[in-house]
FIVO-493768 format. One record per residue (C-alpha): x, y, z; residue number from 1. Coordinates in steps of 0.5 Angstrom, whole numbers. Last residue first. Example, Ala and Ser with C-alpha at 12.3 -4.5 7.8 and 13.67 -1.06 7.14 Angstrom:
2
     X     Y     Z resi
    27    -2    14    2
    25    -9    16    1
//
This chain:
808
     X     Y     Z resi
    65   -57    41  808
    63   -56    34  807
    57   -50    37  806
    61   -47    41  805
    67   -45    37  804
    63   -43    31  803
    68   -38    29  802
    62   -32    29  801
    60   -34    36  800
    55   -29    37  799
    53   -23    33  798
    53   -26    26  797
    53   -22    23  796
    57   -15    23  795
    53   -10    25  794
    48    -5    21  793
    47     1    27  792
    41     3    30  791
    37     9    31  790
    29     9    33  789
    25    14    29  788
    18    16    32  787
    11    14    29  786
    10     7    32  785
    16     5    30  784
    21     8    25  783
    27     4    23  782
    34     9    23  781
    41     8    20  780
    48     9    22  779
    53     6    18  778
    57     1    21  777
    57    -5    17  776
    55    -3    11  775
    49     0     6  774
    51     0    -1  773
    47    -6    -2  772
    40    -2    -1  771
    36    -5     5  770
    32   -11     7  769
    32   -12    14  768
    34   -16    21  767
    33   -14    27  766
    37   -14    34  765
    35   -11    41  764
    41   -12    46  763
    44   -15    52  762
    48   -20    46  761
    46   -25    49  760
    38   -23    51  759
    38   -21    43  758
    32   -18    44  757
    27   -19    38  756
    27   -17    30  755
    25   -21    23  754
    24   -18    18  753
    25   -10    19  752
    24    -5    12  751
    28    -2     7  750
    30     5     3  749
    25    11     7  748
    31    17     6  747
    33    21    12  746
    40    19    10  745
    38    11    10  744
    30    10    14  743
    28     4    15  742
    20     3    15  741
    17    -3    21  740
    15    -9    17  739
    18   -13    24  738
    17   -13    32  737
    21    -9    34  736
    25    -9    41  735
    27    -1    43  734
    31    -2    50  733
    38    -2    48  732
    38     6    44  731
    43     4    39  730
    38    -1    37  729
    43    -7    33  728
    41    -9    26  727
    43   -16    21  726
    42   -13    14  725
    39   -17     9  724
    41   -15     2  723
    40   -10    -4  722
    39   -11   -12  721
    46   -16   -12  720
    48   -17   -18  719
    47   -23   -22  718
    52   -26   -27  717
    49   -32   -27  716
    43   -34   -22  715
    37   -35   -27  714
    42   -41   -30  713
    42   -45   -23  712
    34   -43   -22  711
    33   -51   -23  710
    39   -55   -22  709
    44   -57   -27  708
    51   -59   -25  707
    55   -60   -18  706
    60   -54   -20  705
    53   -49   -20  704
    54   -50   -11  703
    49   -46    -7  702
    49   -46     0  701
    55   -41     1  700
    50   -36    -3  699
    46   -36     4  698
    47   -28     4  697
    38   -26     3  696
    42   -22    -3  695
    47   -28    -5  694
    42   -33    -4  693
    36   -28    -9  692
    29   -24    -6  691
    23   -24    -9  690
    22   -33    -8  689
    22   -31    -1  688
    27   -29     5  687
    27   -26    13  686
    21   -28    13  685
    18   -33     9  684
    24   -37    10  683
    27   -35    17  682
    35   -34    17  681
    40   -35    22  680
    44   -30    24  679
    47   -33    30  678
    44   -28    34  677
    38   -29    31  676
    37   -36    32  675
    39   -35    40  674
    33   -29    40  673
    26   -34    36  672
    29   -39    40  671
    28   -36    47  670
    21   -33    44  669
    20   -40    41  668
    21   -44    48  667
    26   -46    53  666
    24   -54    57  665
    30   -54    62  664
    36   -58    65  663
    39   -56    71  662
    45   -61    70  661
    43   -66    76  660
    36   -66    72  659
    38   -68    66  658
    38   -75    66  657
    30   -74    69  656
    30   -69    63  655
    33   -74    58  654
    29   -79    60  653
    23   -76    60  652
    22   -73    53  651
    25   -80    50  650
    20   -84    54  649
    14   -79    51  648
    16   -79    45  647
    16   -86    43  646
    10   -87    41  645
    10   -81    36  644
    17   -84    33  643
    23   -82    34  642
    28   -75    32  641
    33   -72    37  640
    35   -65    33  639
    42   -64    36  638
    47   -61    41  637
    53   -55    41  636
    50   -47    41  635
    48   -44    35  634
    40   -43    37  633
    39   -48    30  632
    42   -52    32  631
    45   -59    28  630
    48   -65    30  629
    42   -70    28  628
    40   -76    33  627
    36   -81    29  626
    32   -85    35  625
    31   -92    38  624
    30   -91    44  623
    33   -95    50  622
    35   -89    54  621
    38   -86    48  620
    38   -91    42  619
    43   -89    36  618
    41   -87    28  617
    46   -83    26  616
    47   -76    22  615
    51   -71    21  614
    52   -63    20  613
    57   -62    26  612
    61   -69    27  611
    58   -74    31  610
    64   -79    34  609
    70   -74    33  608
    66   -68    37  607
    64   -74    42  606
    56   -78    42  605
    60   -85    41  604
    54   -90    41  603
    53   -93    48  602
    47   -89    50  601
    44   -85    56  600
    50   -82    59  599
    52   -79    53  598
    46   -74    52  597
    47   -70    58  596
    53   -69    59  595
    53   -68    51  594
    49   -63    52  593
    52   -59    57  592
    54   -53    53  591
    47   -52    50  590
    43   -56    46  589
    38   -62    46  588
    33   -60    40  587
    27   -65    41  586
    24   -69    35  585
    17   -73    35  584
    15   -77    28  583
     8   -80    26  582
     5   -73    25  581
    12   -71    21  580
    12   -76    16  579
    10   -73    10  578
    11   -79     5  577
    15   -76    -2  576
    16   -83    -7  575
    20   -84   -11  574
    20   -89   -18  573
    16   -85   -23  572
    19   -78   -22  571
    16   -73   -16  570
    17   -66   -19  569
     9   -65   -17  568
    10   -69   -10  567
    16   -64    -9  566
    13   -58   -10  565
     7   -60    -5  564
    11   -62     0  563
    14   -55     0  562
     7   -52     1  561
     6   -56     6  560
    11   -53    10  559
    18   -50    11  558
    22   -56    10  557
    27   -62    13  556
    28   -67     9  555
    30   -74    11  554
    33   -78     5  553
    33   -85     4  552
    36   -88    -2  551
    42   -89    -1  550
    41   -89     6  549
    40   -84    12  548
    42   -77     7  547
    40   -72    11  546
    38   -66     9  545
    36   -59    11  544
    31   -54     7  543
    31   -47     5  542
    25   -45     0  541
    22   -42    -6  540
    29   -38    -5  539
    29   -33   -12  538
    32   -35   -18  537
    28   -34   -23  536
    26   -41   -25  535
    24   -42   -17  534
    29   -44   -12  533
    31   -49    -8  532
    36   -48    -2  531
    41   -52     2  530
    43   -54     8  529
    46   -61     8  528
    47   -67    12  527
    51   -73    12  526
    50   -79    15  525
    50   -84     9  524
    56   -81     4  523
    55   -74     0  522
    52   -73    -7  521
    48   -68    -3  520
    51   -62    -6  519
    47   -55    -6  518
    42   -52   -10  517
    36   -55   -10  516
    31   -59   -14  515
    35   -63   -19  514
    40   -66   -13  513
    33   -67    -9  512
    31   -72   -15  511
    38   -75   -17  510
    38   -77   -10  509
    32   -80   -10  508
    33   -84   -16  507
    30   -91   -14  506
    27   -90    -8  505
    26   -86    -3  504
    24   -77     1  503
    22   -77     7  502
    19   -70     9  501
    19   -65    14  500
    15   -60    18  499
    18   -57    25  498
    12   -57    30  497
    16   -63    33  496
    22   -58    35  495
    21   -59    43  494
    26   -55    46  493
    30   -58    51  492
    35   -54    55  491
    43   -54    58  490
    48   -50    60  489
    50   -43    61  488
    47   -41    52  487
    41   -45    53  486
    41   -43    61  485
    41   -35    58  484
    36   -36    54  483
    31   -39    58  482
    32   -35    62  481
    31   -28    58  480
    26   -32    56  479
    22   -31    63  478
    22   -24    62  477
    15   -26    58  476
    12   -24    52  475
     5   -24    48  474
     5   -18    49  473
    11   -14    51  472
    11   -12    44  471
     6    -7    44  470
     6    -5    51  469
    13    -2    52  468
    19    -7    54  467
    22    -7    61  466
    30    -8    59  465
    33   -14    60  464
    36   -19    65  463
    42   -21    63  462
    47   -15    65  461
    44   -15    72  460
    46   -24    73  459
    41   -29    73  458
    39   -33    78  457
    33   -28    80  456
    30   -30    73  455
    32   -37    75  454
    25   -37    78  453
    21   -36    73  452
    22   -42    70  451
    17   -46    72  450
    13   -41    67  449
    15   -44    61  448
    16   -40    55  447
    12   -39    47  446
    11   -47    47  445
     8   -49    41  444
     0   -51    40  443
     0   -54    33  442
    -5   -53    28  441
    -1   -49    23  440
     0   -45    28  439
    -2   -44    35  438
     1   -41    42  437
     2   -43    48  436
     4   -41    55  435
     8   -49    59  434
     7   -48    66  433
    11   -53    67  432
     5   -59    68  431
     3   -57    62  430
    10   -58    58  429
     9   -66    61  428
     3   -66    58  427
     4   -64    51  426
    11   -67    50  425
     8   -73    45  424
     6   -66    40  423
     0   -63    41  422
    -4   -62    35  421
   -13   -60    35  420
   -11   -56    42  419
   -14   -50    40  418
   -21   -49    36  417
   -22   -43    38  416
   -18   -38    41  415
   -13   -36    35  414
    -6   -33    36  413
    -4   -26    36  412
     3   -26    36  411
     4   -20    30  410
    -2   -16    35  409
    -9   -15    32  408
   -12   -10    32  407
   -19   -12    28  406
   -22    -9    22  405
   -23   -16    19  404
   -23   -20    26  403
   -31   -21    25  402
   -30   -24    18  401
   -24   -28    20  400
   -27   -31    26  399
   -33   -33    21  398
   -27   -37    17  397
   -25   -40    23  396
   -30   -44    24  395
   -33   -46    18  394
   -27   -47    16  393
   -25   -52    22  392
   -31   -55    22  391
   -30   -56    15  390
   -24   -59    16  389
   -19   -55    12  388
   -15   -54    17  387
   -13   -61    20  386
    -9   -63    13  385
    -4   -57    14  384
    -6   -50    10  383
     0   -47     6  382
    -3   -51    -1  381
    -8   -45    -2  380
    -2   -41    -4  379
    -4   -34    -1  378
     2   -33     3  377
     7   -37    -1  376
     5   -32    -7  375
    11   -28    -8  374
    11   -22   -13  373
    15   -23   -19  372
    10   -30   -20  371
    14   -36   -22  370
    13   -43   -28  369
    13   -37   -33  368
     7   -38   -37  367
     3   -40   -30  366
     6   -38   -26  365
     6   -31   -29  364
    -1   -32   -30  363
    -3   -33   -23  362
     0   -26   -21  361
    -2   -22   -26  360
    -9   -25   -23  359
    -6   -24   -17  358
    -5   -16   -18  357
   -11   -15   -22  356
   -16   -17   -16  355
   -11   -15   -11  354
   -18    -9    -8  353
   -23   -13   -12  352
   -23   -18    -6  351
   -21   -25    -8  350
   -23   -31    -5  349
   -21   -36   -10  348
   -16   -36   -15  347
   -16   -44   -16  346
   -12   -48   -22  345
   -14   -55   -24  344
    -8   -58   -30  343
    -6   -62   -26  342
   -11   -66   -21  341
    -8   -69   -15  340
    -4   -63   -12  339
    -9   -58   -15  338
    -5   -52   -17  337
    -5   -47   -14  336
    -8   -39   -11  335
   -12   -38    -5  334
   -14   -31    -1  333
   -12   -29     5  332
   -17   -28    11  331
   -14   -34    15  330
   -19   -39    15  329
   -22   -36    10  328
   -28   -31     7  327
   -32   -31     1  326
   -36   -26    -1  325
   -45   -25    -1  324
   -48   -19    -1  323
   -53   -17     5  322
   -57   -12     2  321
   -60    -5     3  320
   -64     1     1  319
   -67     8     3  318
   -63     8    10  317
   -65    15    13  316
   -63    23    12  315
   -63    29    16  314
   -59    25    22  313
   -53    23    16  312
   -51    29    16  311
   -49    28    24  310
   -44    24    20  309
   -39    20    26  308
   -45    20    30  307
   -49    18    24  306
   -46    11    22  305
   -45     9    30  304
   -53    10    30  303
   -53     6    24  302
   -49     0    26  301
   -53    -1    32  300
   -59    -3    27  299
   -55    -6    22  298
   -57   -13    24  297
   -64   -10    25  296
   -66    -9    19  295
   -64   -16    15  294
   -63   -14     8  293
   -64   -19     3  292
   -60   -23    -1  291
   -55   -20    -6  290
   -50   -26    -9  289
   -56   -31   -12  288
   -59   -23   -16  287
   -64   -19   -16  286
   -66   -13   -18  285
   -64   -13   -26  284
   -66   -19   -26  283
   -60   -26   -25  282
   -64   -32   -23  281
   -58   -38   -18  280
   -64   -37   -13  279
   -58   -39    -8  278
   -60   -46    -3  277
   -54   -50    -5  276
   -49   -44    -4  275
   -50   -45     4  274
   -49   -38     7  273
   -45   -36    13  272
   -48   -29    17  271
   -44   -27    22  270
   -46   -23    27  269
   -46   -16    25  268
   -40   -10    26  267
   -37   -11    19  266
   -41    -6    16  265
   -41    -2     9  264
   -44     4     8  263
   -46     8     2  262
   -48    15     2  261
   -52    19    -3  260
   -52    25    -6  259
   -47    22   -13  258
   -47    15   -10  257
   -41    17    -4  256
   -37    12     0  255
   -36     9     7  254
   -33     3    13  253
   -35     1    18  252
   -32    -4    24  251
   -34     1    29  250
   -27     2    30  249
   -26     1    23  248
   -29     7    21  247
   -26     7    15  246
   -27    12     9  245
   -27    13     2  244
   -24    20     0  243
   -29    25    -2  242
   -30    26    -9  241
   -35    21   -12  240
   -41    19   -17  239
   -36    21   -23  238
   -41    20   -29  237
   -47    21   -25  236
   -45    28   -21  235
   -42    31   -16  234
   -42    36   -11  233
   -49    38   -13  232
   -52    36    -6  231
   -47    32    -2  230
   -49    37     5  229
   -56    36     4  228
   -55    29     4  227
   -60    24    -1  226
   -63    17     2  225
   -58    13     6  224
   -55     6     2  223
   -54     0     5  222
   -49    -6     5  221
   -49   -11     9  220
   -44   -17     8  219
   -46   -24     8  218
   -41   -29     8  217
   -40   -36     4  216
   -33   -39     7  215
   -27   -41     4  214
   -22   -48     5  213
   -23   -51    -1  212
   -22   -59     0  211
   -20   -61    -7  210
   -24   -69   -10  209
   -23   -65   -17  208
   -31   -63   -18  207
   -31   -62   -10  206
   -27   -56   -13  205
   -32   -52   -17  204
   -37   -53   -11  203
   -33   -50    -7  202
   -31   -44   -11  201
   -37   -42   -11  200
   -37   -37    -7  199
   -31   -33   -13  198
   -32   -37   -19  197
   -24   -36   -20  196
   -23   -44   -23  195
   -18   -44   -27  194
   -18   -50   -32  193
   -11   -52   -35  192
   -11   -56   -41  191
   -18   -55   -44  190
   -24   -58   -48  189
   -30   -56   -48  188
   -36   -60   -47  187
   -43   -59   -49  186
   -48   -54   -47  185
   -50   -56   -40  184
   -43   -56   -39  183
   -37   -60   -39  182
   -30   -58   -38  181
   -24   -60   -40  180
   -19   -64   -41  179
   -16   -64   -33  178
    -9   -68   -31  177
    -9   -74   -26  176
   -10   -80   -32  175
   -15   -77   -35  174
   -21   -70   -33  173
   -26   -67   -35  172
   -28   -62   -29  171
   -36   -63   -28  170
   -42   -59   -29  169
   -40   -53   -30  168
   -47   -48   -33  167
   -47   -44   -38  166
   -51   -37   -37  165
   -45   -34   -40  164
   -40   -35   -45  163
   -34   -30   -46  162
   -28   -33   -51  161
   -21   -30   -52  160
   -18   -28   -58  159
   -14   -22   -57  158
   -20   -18   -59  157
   -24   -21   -53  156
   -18   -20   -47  155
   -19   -13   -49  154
   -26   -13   -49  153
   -27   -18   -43  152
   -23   -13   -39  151
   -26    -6   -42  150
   -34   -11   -38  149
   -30   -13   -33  148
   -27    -6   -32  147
   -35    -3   -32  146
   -37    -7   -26  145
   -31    -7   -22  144
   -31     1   -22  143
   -26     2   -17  142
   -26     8   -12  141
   -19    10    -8  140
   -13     9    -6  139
    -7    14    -9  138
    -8    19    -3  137
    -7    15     3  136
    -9    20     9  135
    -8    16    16  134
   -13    19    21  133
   -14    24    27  132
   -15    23    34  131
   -23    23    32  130
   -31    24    35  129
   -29    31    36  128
   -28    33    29  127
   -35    30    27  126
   -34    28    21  125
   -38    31    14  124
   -33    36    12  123
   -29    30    10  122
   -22    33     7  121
   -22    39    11  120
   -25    36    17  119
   -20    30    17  118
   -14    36    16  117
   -18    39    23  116
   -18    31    27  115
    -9    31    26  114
    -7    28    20  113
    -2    21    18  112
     1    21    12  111
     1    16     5  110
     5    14     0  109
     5     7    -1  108
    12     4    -3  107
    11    -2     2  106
    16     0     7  105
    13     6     8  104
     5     4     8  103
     7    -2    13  102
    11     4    18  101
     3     8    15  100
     0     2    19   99
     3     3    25   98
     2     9    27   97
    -5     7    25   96
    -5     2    31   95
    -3     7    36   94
    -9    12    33   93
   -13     5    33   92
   -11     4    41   91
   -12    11    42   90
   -20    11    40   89
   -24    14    35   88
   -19    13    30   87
   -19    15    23   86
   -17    11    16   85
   -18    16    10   84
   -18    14     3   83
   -15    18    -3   82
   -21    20    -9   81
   -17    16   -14   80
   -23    14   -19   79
   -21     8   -23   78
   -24     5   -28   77
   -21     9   -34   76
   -16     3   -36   75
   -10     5   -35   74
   -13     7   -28   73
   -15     0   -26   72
    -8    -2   -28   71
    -4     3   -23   70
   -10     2   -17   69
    -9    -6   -18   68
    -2    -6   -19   67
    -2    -2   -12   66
    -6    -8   -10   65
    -2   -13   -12   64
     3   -10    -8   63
     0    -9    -2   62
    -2   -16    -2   61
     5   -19    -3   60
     7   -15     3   59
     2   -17     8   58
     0   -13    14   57
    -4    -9     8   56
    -4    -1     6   55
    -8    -1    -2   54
   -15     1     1   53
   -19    -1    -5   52
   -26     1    -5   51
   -31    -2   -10   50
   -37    -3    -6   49
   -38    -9   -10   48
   -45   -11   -12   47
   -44   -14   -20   46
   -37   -17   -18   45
   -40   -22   -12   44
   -44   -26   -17   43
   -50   -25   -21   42
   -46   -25   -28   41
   -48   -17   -29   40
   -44   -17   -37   39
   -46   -23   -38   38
   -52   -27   -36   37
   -50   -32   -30   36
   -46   -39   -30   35
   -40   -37   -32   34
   -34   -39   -37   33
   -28   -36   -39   32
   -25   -39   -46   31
   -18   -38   -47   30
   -14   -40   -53   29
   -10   -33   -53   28
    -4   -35   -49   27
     0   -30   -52   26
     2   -26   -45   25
    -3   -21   -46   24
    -8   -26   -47   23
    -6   -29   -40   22
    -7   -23   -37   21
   -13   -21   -40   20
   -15   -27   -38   19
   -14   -27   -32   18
   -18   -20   -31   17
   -24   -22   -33   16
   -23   -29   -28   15
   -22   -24   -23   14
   -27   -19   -23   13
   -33   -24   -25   12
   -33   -28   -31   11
   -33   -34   -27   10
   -30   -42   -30    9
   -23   -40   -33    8
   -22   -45   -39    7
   -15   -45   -42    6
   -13   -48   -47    5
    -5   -49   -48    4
    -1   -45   -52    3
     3   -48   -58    2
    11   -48   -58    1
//
C-alpha cells in the first residue's frame, strides 16, 4: 500500500519533529510548509527558552517529555544540567513533596534537598530565601533551534520536503476530506494536512470551519548583563552548567547564556495577542513572535529576580522581549482529526518540552490508527461545544497563563465563567445549599448543605476521621451522610452532566457491535456495559447500552471524545445525535428506591418487572421518562431520563413523594465514595487506552465469541503486564487523592488512580496500578506528601460483593 501525502503547515519544533517521525515510519511523501524563512522561520521555535521540566500532574505529558529528553540527546541537542524547583514558602515545599510522588509514579528519577545542597548545585541563591527544592537530574536544556535544523536533515534524507517563506491560503478540500493546499506559490496536493503552525494555529483551522481553542500570549523574557560569579564558567558551545531553575513562587523561572542569565516571568498580566496585527517580516533582530519588551510589566519580577540572586545586584536587564506562544482553555495541548474535514489533523499548543513526544504521538496514530501513550488529555475533541466559544477561550486561556506556576488542588475548579450549564435541578439544588464544582461546562453538586444535620444522626462508626488539609479541600463530612443514607435509605443524584448518545437507523446494531466489545444483539430493553478498544487493545472507552428499539440505541459515554469516534466510524444510513443538552437523568438509589419510585407510576417497578441492567419507557408522576435499572453507587434503583422541559416536574415529584422516607440530594463526593467501594472503574481514571480489560479486570464485558470487533485480534494470547488493585489504608485516616507513588518491598512499582474514604467500609480506599505478582493481602505503601502510608491489597469489591443490594 502507498503512503498518503502529507503536508505539514509549520517547520517549527514540532512539525520538525512530525516528520521525522512519519519519515521513520515510511511515510516519506511529506512536505512541510511555513510561512518564514528557514531554518529561523519567525515563529515561537526560533526564541525558546529551552528548558524542559520533565515532572507534569499528567502522566501522558510526563512521558512525552522524558521521550523528548531521550531524543534530544540522540541527537546532541540536549544539554542535560538537571533542574531545581525551590520553594520559599511552605505551601510550595508541600507542594514539591508532592510533585517528586508524581516524578516517582512517572519513572522520572528526582529528590528532594535541603537550602545547603540548593547552595552547592546553584552558588548564586541565597540559601536563607529557601526550605529546599526538588533536583531532577535528567531535565535540562534543549537546543530547539539546532534539533529543528538536525530534524529536517533527517527527515530531508529520507524523502521529505522543507519549503519556507510559502504562505497557506486555503485547506483544498472534496467531499469532507483534504486534497491539499494551496499557496501563494501553487497547490500541493495531500491527503492528510497537519497543522502544527503553533499561534497561528487558529487562522489555519478557520480554514476547515474548526474552532481551535488556543490563545496568543506574550511571555517575557530577558537577559541580564555579564555576572561576575558566571565569569569562565562555560563557554559558547556549552553556554550552561548550573541546573535550570524555578522560582514558581514568584512565577519565575532561569537559565545560563555563557556569563549571562535568562529569566522567564509568568508574574505579568496577561498579554493576548491578535495574529492579524503580527509583521509577519523575519531579520535577524526581529521576528512576528518577539514583540517589544514592556519594562514595567518586569519590573517587580526583577526586584524578586535578584533577591533570589543577589548576583544579579551587580548586574542589569541588557535585553528583553515579549514572546508569543499559545495557551488553552486547560493548559494542554491539542492534538485530532477534524470531525467534519477528514484528512485535516491539529497539533497545536505544544511547548518544546513534549515537542517530540507528541509528534511520536500524532504519528502513530496516524500510521498506526493508536498512540502508545494515551492521548485522550490533549485530544482536541475533549472540549464541549460551550468551550471553545471565543469569549470562553479568550478567557479561560489567560487564566491558564496566570495559573501556570500555581498550586492547584485535584478539585480545584474554575471561578469564571460559571454557571454557563445547569441541569432543570439547578434551582431546587440552590435552595439545599447545593456546593458546586465545574466540569466540562456544567455546575455539579459536590454535597448539600441541608444536609448537615443528619450528621448527628449518624451512628460514631459512620462518622469519619478529620482529614489533613490537602485533601480536606474541596470537601465536607457532609458526605459522609449522604452516603450513609444512599446505603440506609433513599437519595437523588442528579446524573445529567453524564454524556450520552443516541445512536439509529439502519444498521446500528451492526455499527456498536463492530465497535465494542461485548454483545448487544440482545432483545428491547436490554442494557450492557461494554468497552471500545483501539487497534491495540487498549480501553478507548467504556460505555452502557440500551437498546430502546430495533434500531434505537441510547449510549452512555465518556465524553466528547467518544462522540467524535463514533461520527467518524458512522456508516451511511446511522445516525449519531448527541442528546445530553435536550435530556435530564436523575439516579434514584438506595434500599427504599422502589418505595419511592412505584407509588408514582403504574408500570411494574418490582425485582421481576425491571430487572437488573434493563430498560423501559414508563410515566412516573405523568412524565414520560426512560427508567434504566442501573447504579453506579451499587445500591438497588435506576437512571430516570426525560426531556429538559420535563426535569423539573420529575425532580419535584420524587423528592415531594420522598419526603415520608427521608429523601435526600447526594452529591459527587458521596458518589465518588459508594463507586469505589463497589469497585467500579472511571475511564480516564482508573484505565486508558495504555491499559488492556483484563489489566483494568473488566475483561467479563468482553465477548471474541460474538464476532469481529476492533481491537478483537490485538487481545489474543495476552498477558497481563500489571493490574488494578483495589487498597485499603492500614492507618484509617490517610485519604489520597491519586498519582501518589506506591512502594512494593521498598521498591517504587505503581501508582493510586483514584482514592477516597470509604464512609461504608469506615476507611479510606485507592485504587492502583501495580505489578500483577502483587495479591490479595500483600502489604504495600503509597508515599504522600513525602512520608510512606502502608496499605493492604484487598479483595473487590469491598461492599456487597454478591450483589444482593443492588438486585433487590
Amino acid at each position: 500500500m502507498t503512503a498518503p501525502k502529507v503536508v505539514i503547515i509549520g517547520a517549527g519544533i514540532v512539525g520538525a519533529n512530525l516528520a521525522d517521525e512519519l519519515t521513520a515510519r515510511g511515510w516519506t511523501d511529506v512536505t512541510v510548509l511555513d510561512r518564514g524563512p528557514l531554518p529561523r522561520t519567525g515563529g515561537s521555535t526560533s526564541h525558546a527558552p529551552g528548558l524542559v521540566f520533565q515532572t507534569n500532574a499528567s502522566k501522558a505529558m510526563t512521558d512525552f517529555a522524558k521521550y523528548t529528553v531521550e531524543k534530544f540527546l540522540e541527537l546532541d541537542c540536549f544539554l542535560q544540567v538537571g533542574g531545581m524547583e525551590v520553594a520559599t514558602t511552605p505551601a510550595r515545599w508541600e507542594d514539591l513533596k508532592r510533585k517528586h510522588g508524581w516524578a516517582t509514579s512517572w519513572g522520572v528519577p528526582g529528590s528532594l534537598i535541603d537550602a545547603g545542597e540548593c547552595v552547592h548545585r546553584w552558588p548564586l541563591l541565597d540559601g536563607s530565601q529557601v526550605f529546599g527544592a526538588l533536583h531532577t537530574p535528567t531535565d535540562g536544556l534543549a537546543r530547539a533551534a539546532k534539533a529543528v535544523e538536525v530534524l529536517a536533515e533527517r527527515a530531508t534524507a529520507r524523502g521529505a520536503r522543507f519549503i519556507g517563506s510559502t504562505t497557506v491560503t486555503e485547506v483544498l478540500q472534496e467531499n469532507g476530506r483534504v486534497t491539499g493546499v494551496r499557496t501563494g506559490h501553487g497547490d500541493f496536493a495531500a491527503d492528510v494536512v497537519v497543522s502544527c503552525a503553533g499561534f497561528w494555529g487558529r487562522e489555519i483551522g478557520a480554514m476547515v470551519g474548526m474552532d481551535v481553542p488556543l490563545l496568543p500570549l506574550a511571555h517575557q523574557y530577558v537577559k541580564t548583563g555579564r555576572v561576575d560569579e558566571l565569569a569562565g564558567r562555560n563557554t559558547e558551545a556549552v553556554e550552561a552548567s548550573l541546573p535550570i531553575l524555578r522560582h514558581q513562587d514568584q512565577d519565575l523561572y532561569f537559565r545560563e547564556h555563557v556569563d549571562r542569565i535568562g529569566i522567564g516571568s509568568y508574574a505579568h498580566r496577561p498579554m493576548p495577542v491578535e495574529e492579524s496585527t503580527l509583521d509577519h517580516s523575519v531579520t535577524d533582530t526581529a521576528m512576528p513572535s518577539m514583540l517589544p519588551f514592556t519594562e514595567d510589566d518586569f519590573a517587580s519580577s526583577w526586584e524578586q529576580s535578584k533577591l533570589l540572586l543577589p548576583a544579579l545586584g551587580g548586574t542589569k536587564v541588557e535585553e528583553g522581549f515579549n514572546g508569543i506562544f499559545s495557551f488553552t482553555p486547560d493548559g494542554q495541548s491539542l492534538v485530532g482529526e477534524s470531525a467534519d474535514v477528514r484528512g485535516f489533523w491539529l497539533a497545536e499548543a505544544i511547548w518544546v518540552t513534549h515537542s517530540a513526544g507528541i509528534a511520536k504521538a500524532v504519528a502513530e496514530l496516524l500510521v498506526d490508527g493508536h498512540a502508545e501513550v494515551d492521548v485522550h488529555e490533549i485530544d482536541v475533541h475533549r472540549f464541549e461545544e460551550v468551550q471553545v466559544a471565543p469569549s470562553y477561550v479568550h478567557e479561560t486561556a489567560q487564566q491558564s497563563f496566570v495559573e501556570v506556576y500555581d498550586v492547584l488542588h485535584p478539585l480545584q475548579p474554575k471561578l469564571s465563567p460559571r454557571e454557563l450549564r445547569v441541569t432543570p435541578f439547578h434551582a431546587r439544588q440552590r435552595e439545599l445549599g447545593a456546593v458546586f464544582l465545574e466540569a466540562g461546562g456544567w455546575e455539579r453538586p459536590h454535597w448539600f448543605e441541608a444536609n448537615a444535620p443528619l450528621l448527628k444522626k449518624l451512628p460514631h462508626d459512620a462518622l469519619p476521621p478529620a482529614r489533613d488539609a490537602w485533601s480536606a479541600q474541596f470537601h465536607s463530612p457532609i458526605a459522609a451522610a449522604e452516603a450513609w443514607q444512599t446505603r440506609n435509605g433513599v437519595a437523588l443524584y442528579d446524573m445529567t452532566p453524564l454524556k450520552r448518545v443516541e445512536i439509529s437507523g439502519p444498521g446500528s446494531l451492526e455499527f456498536l457491535q463492530s465497535l465494542t466489545t461485548n454483545q448487544l444483539a440482545k432483545s428491547v430493553g436490554s442494557v450492557t456495559y461494554t468497552l471500545m478498544l483501539d487497534a491495540a487493545g487498549g480501553i478507548r472507552s467504556d460505555v452502557t447500552v440500551a437498546r430502546l428499539g430495533p434500531e434505537l440505541f441510547q449510549v452512555g459515554i465518556n465524553g466528547n471524545i467518544d462522540v467524535d469516534h463514533f461520527v467518524k466510524h458512522a456508516p451511511a444510513g446511522v445516525q449519531v445525535r448527541d442528546t445530553t443538552g435536550g435530556t435530564c437523568c436523575v439516579g434514584v438509589w438506595g434500599p427504599l428506591a422502589r418505595d419511592l419510585v412505584q407509588p408514582l407510576s403504574r408500570e411494574d417497578f418490582s425485582h421481576a418487572g425491571l430487572k437488573y441492567f434493563r430498560a423501559r419507557r414508563a410515566r412516573i408522576a405523568g412524565v414520560p421518562v426512560v427508567a434504566m435499572r442501573l447504579s453506579y453507587v451499587g445500591e438497588l434503583g435506576w437512571e430516570i431520563y426525560t426531556s429538559a422541559d420535563n426535569g423539573l416536574r420529575l425532580w419535584d415529584a420524587l423528592w415531594a413523594a420522598g419526603q415520608p422516607l427521608g429523601v435526600i440530594a447526594a452529591g459527587r463526593a458521596a458518589f465518588n465514595s459508594l463507586r469505589l467501594e463497589k469497585g467500579y472503574r472511571l475511564w480516564g481514571t482508573d484505565m486508558t487506552t495504555e491499559h488492556d480489560p483484563a489489566e483494568a479486570g473488566v475483561d467479563f464485558a468482553v465477548r471474541p465469541a460474538k464476532g469481529e470487533f476492533l481491537g478483537r485480534d490485538a487481545l489474543e494470547g495476552r498477558t497481563p503486564a500489571r493490574r488494578l488493585r483495589c487498597l485499603t489504608i492500614d492507618d484509617g485516616r490517610t485519604v489520597v487523592l491519586g498519582k501518589e507513588p506506591v512502594f512494593v518491598d521498598g521498591v517504587a512499582s505503581g501508582y493510586v488512580t483514584s482514592a477516597a474514604y470509604g464512609y461504608t467500609v469506615g476507611r479510606p480506599i485507592a485504587y492502583a496500578w501495580l505489578p500483577p505478582s502483587v495479591d490479595v493481602g500483600d502489604s504495600v505503601e503509597i508515599e504522600y506528601f513525602g512520608r510512606r502510608v502502608a496499605a493492604t491489597v484487598a479483595a473487590e469489591p469491598l461492599v456487597d460483593p454478591g450483589m444482593d443490594r443492588i438486585r433487590r
